[in-house]
N, C-alpha and C positions, 0 to 999 in steps of 0.2 A: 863178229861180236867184239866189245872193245870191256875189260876190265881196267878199271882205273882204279892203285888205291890210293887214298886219302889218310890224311889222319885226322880233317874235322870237315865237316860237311860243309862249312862256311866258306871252306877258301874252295869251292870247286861247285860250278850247277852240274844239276845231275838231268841228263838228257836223254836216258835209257828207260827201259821198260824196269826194270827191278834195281833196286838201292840197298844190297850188301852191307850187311851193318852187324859187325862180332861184339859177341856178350861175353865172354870169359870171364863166369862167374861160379865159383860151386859151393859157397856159402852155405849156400839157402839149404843145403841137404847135408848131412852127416857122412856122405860118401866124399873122399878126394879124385879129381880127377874130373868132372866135368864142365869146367876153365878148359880144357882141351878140345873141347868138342867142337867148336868153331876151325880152329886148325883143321881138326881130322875131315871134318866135311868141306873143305876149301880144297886140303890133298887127294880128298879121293874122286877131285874131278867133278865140282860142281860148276865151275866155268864153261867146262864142254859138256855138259847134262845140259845147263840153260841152254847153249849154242845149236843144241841138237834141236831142243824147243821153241828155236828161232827167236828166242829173249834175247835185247842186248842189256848188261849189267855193267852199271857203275859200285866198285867196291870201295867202300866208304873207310872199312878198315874198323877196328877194335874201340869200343868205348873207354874211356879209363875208367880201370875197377878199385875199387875202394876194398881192402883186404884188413878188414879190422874183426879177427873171427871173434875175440871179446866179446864186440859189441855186433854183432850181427846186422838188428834192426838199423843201427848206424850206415853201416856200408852198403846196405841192401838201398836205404832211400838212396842214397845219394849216388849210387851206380844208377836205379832204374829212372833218378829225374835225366839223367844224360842221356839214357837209353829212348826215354820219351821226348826228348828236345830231337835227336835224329831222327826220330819216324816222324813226326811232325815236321821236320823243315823238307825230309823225304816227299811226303805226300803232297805238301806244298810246290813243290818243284816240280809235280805230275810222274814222279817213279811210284810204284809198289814196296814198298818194304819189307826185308824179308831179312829178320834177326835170328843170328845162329847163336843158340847158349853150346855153354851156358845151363844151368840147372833154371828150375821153374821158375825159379822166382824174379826172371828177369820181363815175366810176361806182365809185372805190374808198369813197368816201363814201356813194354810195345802197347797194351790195354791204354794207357792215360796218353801215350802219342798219336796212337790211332782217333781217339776219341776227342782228342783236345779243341778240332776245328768242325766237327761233325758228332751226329747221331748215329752210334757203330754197332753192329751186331756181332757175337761171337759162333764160333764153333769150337769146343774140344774134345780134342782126339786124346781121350786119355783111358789108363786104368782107375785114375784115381778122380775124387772127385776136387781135391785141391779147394776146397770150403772150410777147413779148417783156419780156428787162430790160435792167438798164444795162449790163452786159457783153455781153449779144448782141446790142442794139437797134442797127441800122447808123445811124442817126439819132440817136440818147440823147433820144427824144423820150417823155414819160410818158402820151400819149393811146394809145400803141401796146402800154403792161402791164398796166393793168388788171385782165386777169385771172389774168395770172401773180401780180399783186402780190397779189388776193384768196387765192389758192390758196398762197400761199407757194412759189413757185416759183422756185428755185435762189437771186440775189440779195437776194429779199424771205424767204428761209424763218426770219430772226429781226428780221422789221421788224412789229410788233406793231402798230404805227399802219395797214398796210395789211390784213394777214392776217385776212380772213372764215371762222374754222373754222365755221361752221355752216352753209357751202357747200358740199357734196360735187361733188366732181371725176364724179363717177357723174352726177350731178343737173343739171351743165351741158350745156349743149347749143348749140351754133354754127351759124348759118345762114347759107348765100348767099356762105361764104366763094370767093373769087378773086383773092388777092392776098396771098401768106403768104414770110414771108422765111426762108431756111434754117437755120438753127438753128431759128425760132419753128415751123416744120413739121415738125422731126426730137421740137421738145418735144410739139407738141401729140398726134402718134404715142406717144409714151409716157407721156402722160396719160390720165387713166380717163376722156376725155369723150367724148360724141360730139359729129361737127361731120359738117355737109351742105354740100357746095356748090352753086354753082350748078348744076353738070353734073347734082347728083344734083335738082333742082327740076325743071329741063329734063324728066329725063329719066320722074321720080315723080309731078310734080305740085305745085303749091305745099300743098294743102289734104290730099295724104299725108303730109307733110315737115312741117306744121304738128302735126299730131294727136299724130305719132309724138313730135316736140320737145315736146309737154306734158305727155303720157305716163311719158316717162322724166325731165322736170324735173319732174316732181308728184310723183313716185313717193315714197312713205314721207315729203314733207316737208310744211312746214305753209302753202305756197303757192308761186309762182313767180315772182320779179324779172324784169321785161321789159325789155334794153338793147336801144332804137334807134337805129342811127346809121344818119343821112341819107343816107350814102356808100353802106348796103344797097342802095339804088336806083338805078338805071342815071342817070351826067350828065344826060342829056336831062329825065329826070323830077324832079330835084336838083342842079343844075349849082351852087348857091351852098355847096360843101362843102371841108375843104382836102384832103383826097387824094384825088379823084374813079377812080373806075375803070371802063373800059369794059363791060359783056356784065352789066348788075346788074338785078334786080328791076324789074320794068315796074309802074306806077304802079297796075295794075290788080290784079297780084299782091302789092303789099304793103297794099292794102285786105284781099284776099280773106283775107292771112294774118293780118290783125288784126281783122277779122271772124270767124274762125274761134274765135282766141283769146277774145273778147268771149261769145262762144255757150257756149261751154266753161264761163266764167268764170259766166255767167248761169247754168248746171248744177252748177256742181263746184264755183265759188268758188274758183279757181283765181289769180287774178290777185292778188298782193299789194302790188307797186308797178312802178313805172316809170320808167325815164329815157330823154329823147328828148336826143342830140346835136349836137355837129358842122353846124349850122345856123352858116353864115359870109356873114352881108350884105353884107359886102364886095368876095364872091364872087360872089352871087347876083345875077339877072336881075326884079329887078323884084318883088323878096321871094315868088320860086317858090318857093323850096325854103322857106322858112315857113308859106308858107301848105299845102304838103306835108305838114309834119309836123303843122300844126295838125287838118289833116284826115285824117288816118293815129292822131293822137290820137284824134280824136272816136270812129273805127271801135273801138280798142281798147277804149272805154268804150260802147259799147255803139250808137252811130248807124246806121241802117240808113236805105235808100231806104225801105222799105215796112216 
């Protein structure tokens, strides 16, 4: 496997299966510390997770981040148009993209890259439902709109820097939600998505709930955008996260669901990029929760025991 870093994607084609590309952003949340999170998932050996998955990875290296906590909305656009020019020239060049934050809010950049030359579907792997905006968000925090702000949702429906049209509100799909704030559950009710929570993993299965989420995000589009935030998983298996929530994904079921995915992907071609989040080493115990998503990466890509 050959790592290569970059500092712009322009001066270097990318000839490997996944295209490495750091968000180091922690803006978008109230907690400091997840601008680290790229780092800590690069140290705790995700060159040799991919290598074990027989991925080769070209490392693209770190977007420049705009650090203007003033003005938030300021530095958030103008970090995630660069973050969207890399996965766009990515995909162009036939790699996978795979953006390490970085706090949430860099997924409006991987969401508007992915989608820029194609019809994309999502999947999120969250506790939250990330539907809020600046008028409903009880916090005014931009890791929690996301997806509102892709879909053009109430205060983004004429902010052109975030709005993903070539993401169908049909084509999204929410996982493992457990932690949703009111207004952002009265929106996502009358949004055309669907969303699972935990109750319904509980109570389906993870490996029904996965199928069905690829199903309806593949449906009629030209692949699937994968968002992982760390928080999907229960403290105990990710305690270095900034919003943590009790009753989440057991370490065993967020393998099985990105194994699933991977299987899929090795059939259907399914998979078109990636972003893993919310990795906070400031937070973390000993870089668990990097070394989590490092290996929760590997499964996406294809690592199996046997």
């Amino acid at each position: 496997m050959t790592m290569q870093l970059e500092s712009d994607l322009h001066d270097s084609a990318v000839s490997s299966d996944v295209a490495v590309i750091g968000a180091p952003i922690d803006i978008g949340g109230n907690r400091r510390g997840a601008d680290l999170g790229p780092a800590a998932i690069r140290h705790a050996g995700l060159e040799d997770a991919l290598s074990e998955a027989g991925v080769s990875v070209t490392d693209i290296g770190d977007v420049p981040v705009s650090e203007t906590r003033t003005e938030p909305a300021d530095a958030i656009q103008s970090t995630t148009a660069a973050i969207a020019d890399r996965v766009a020239e990515a995909l162009q060049q036939g790699a996978k993209p795979l953006v390490l934050g970085g706090d949430h809010s860099i997924a409006i950049g991987t969401l508007r890259g992915t989608a820029r030359n194609a019809k994309s579907g999502v999947i999120w792997f969250d506790a939250h439902g990330d539907y809020n905006t600046p008028t409903t968000s009880p916090s005014g925090n931009f890791h929690g709109m996301p997806l509102a702000a892709a879909h053009g949702h109430r205060d983004f429906a004429d902010a052109d820097w975030s709005i993903a049209p070539s993401i169908p509100e049909e084509n999204t799909v929410l996982v493992g939600l457990r932690s949703l704030d009111e207004q952002e559950r009265d929106a996502l009710r009358r949004a055309d998505v669907t969303a699972y929570t935990m109750a319904d993993i509980d109570d389906r299965g993870i490996s029904a709930i996965v199928d069905e989420a690829i199903d309806i995000a593949a449906s009629g589009t030209d692949g699937v955008h994968v968002s992982l935030d760390l928080d999907w998983l229960d403290p105990r298996a990710a305690p270095g996260v900034g919003t943590p929530v009790p009753g989440g994904a057991t370490e065993r079921e967020a393998h099985l669901a990105l194994e699933r995915l991977a299987e899929r992907d090795a059939d259907e071609d399914v998979l078109r990029s990636m972003d893993v989040v919310e990795v906070n080493p400031l937070l973390d115990d000993e870089n668990t929760t990097a070394e989590a998503a490092t290996d929760l990466i590997a499964s996406a890509f294809g690592n199996r025991i046997i």
